[in-house]
C-alpha positions as CSV (number, residue, x, y, z in Angstrom):
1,X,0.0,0.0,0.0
2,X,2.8,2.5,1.1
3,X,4.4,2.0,-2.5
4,X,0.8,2.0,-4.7
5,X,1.5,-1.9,-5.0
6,X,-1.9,-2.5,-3.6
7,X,-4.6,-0.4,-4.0
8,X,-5.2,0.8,-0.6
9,X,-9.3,1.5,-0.5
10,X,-9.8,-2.2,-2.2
11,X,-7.5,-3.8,0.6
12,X,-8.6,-1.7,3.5
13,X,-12.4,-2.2,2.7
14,X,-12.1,-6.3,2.7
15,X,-9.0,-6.4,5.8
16,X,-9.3,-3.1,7.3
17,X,-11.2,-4.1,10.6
18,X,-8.5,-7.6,11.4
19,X,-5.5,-5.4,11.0
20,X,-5.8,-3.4,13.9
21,X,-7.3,-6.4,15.6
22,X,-4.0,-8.6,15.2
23,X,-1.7,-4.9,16.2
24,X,-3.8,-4.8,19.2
25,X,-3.0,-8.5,20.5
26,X,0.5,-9.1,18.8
27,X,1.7,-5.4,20.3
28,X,3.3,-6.4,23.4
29,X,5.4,-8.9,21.8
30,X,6.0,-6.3,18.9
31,X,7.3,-3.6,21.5
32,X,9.3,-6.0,22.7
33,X,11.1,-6.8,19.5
34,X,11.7,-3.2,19.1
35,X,13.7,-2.6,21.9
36,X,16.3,-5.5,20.5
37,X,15.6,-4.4,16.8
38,X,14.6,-0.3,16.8
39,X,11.6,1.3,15.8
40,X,11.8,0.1,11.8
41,X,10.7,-3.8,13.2
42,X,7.4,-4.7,11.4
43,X,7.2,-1.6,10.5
44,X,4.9,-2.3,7.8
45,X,2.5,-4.1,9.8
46,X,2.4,-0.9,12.0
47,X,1.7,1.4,9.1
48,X,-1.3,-1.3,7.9
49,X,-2.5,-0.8,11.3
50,X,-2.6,2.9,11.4
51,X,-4.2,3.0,8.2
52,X,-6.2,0.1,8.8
53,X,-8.0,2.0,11.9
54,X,-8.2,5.7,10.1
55,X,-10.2,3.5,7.5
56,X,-12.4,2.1,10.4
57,X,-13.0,5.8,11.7
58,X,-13.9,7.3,8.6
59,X,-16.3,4.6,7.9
60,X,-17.3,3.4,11.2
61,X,-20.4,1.4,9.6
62,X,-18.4,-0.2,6.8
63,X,-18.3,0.9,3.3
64,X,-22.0,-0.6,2.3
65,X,-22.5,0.8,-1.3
66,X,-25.5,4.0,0.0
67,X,-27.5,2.6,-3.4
68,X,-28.0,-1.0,-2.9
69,X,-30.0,-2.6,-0.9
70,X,-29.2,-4.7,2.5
71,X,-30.8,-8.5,1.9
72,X,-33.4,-8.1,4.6
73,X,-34.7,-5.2,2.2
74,X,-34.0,-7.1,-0.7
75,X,-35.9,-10.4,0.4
76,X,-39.1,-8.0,1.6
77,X,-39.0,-6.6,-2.3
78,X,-39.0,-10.2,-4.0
79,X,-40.9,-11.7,-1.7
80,X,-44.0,-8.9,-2.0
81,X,-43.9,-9.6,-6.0
């Protein structure tokens, strides 16, 4: 994502909410790693993260499409044909 390699809106809309997920349990042993390795350990995974939860914050209900319908709505449509 950092490089434009992966298209950072597609990636973040289908992964976005484990990412910060897996950060969150895995960061004590991270921080530990760091102090033997410095700051640029997994740093990668960190800057996933970080986007990962600004994703989750702008769009704190996911990314539904606003125009298309949810399947309860779409099952009350067909079924009242």
């Amino acid at each position: 994502m950092k490089y434009g390699y992966l298209d950072e809106r597609s990636w973040l809309d289908i992964a976005g909410a484990q990412i910060p997920r897996a950060w969150d349990i895995l960061e004590p042993v991270l921080t530990a790693m760091r102090e033997r390795a410095g700051q640029s350990a997994y740093e990668n995974f960190e800057y996933a993260a970080v986007r990962a939860r600004l994703w989750t914050t702008r769009y704190p209900a996911g990314n539904y499409p606003q125009d298309l319908p949810r399947m309860a709505e779409l099952r009350k449509r067909l079924s009242s044909r």
